[in-house]
N, CA, C and O of each residue as an XYZ file, in Angstrom:
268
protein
N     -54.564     -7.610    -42.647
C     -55.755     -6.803    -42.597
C     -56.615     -7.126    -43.814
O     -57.314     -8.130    -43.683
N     -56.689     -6.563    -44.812
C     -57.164     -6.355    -45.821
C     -58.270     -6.102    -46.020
O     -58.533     -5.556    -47.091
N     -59.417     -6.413    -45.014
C     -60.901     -5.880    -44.714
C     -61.049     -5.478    -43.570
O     -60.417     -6.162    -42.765
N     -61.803     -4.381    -42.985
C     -62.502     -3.495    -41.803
C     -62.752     -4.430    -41.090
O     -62.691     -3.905    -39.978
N     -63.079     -5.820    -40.883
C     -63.819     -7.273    -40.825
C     -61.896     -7.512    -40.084
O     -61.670     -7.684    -38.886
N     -61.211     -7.472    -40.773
C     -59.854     -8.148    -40.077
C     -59.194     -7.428    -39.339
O     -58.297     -7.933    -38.664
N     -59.441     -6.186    -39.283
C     -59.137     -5.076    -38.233
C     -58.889     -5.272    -36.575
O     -59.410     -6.368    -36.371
N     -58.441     -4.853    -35.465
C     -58.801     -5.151    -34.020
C     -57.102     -4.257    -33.479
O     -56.093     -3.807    -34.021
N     -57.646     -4.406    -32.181
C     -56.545     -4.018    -31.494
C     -55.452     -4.519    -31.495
O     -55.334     -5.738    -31.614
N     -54.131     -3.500    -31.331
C     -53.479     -3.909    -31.036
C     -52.470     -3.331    -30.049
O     -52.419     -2.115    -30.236
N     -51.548     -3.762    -28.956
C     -50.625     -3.288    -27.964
C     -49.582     -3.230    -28.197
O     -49.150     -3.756    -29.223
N     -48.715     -2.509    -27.256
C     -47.058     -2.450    -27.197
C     -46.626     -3.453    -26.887
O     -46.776     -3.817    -25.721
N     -45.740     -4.490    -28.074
C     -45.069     -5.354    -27.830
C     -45.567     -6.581    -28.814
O     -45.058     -7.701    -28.857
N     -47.167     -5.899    -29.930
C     -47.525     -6.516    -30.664
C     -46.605     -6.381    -32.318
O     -46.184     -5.303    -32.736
N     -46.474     -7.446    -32.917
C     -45.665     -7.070    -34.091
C     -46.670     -7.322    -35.378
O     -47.148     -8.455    -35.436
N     -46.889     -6.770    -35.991
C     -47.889     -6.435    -36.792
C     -46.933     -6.602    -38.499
O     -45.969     -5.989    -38.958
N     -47.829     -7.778    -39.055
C     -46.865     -8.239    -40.509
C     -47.745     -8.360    -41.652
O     -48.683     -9.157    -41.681
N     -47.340     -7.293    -42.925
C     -48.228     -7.021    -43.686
C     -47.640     -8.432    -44.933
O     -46.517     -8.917    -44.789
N     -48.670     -8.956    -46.170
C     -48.140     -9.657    -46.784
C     -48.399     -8.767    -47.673
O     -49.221     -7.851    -47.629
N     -47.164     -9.265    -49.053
C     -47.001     -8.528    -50.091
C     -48.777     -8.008    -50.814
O     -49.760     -8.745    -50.891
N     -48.700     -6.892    -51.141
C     -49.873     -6.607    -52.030
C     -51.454     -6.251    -51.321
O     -52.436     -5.917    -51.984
N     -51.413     -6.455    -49.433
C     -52.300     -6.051    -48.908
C     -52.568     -4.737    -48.571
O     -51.797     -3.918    -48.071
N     -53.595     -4.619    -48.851
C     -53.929     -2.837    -48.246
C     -54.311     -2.645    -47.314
O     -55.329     -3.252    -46.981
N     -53.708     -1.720    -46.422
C     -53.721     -1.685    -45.057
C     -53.672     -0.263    -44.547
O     -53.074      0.701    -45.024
N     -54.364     -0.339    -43.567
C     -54.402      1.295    -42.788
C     -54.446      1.261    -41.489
O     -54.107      0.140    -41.112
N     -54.750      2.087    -40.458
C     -54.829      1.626    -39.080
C     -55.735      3.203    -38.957
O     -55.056      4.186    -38.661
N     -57.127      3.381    -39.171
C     -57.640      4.910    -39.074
C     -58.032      5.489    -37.781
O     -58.636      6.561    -37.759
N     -57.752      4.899    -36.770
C     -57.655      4.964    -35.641
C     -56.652      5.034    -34.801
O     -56.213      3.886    -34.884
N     -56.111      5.477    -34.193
C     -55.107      5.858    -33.161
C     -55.766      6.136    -31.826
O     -56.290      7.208    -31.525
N     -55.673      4.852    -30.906
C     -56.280      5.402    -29.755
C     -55.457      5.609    -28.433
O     -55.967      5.833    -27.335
N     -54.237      5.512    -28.665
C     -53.194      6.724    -27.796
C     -51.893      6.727    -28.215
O     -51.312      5.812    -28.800
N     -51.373      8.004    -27.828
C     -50.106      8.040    -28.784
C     -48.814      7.786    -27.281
O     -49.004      7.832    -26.066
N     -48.096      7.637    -27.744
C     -47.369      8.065    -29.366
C     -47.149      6.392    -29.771
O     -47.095      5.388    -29.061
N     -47.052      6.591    -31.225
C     -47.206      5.315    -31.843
C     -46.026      5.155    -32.853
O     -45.880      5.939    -33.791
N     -45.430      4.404    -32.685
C     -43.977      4.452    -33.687
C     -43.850      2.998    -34.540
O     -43.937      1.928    -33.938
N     -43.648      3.058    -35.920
C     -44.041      2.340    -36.852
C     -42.591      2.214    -37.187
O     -41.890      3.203    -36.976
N     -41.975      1.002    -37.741
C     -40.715      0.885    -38.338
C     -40.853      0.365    -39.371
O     -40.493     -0.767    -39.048
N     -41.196      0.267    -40.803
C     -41.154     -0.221    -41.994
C     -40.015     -0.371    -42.260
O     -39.132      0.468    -42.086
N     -39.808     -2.135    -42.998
C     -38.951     -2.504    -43.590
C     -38.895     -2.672    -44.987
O     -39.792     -3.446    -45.322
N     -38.246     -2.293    -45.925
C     -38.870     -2.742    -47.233
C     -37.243     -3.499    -47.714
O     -36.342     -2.662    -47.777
N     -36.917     -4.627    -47.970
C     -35.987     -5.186    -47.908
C     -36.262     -6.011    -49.495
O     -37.290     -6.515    -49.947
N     -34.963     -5.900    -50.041
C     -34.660     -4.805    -50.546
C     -35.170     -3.827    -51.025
O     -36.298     -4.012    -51.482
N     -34.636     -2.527    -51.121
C     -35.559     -1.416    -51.677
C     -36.259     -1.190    -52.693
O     -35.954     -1.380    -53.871
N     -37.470     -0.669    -52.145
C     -38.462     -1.156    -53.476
C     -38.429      0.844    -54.144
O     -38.042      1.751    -53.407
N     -38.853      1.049    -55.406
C     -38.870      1.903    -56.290
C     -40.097      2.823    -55.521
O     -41.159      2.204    -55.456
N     -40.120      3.918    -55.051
C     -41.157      4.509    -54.652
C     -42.490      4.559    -55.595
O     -43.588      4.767    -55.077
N     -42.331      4.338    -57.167
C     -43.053      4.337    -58.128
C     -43.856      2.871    -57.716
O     -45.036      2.976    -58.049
N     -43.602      1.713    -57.174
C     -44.334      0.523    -56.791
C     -45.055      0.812    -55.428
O     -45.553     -0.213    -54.964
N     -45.282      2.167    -54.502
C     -46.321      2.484    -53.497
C     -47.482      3.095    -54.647
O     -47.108      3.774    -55.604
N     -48.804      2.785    -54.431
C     -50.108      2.740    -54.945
C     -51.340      2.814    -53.605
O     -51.743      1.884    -52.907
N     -51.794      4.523    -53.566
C     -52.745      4.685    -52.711
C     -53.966      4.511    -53.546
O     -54.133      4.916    -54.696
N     -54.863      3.790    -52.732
C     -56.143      3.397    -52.669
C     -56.780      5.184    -53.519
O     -57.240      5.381    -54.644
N     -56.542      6.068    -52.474
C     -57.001      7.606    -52.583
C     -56.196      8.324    -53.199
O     -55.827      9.250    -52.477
N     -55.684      8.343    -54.328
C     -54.355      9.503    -54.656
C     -54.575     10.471    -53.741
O     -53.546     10.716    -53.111
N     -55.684     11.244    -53.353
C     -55.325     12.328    -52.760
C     -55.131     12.299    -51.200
O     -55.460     13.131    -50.353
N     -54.397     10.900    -51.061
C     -53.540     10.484    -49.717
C     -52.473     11.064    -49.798
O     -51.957     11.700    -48.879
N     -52.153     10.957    -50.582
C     -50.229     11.180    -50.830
C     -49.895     10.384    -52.248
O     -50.504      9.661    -53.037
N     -48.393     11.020    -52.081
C     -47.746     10.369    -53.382
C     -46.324      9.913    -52.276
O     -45.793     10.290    -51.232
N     -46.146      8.584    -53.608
C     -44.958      7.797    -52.928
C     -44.393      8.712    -52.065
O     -44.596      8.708    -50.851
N     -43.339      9.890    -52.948
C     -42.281     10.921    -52.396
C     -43.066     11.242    -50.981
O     -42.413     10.740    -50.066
N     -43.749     11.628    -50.698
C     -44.354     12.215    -49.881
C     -44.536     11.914    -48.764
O     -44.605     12.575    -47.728
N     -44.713      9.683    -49.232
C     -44.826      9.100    -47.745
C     -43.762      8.654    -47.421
O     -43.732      8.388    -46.220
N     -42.348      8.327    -48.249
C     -41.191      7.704    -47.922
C     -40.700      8.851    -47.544
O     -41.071      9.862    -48.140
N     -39.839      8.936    -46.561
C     -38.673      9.893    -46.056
C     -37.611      9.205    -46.089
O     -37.681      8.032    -46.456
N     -36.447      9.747    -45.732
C     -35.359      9.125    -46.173
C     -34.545      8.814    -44.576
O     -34.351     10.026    -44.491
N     -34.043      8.378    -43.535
C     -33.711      8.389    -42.217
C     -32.443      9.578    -42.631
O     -31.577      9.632    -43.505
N     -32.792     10.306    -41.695
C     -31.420     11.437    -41.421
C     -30.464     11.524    -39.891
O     -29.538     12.329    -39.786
């Protein structure tokens, strides 16, 4: 992604691959349900997530832990 400009659709069955250090969003959702699987291999320090907006969230906030 990294610019509004690299943005576009995408479908079920599309695999979508971020490179290290890009900022990325998807501000659109145009039908649900939409299920995202992040990998972060190996685990990275929640202190190395950095929002554009702090008042997006904080790391804690966006990592959950699988239960």
């Amino acid at each position: 992604m990294g610019t509004l400009a690299d943005g576009g659709a995408f479908e079920p069955g599309h695999f979508l691959f971020f490179r290290r250090g890009t900022i990325h969003a998807l501000p659109e959702i145009l039908e649900a349900p939409v299920v995202f699987l992040a990998l972060d291999i190996p685990r990275r320090d929640p202190k190395d997530i950095l929002f554009v907006n702090p008042s997006d969230g904080t790391p804690e906030s966006f990592i959950q832990p699988v239960t």
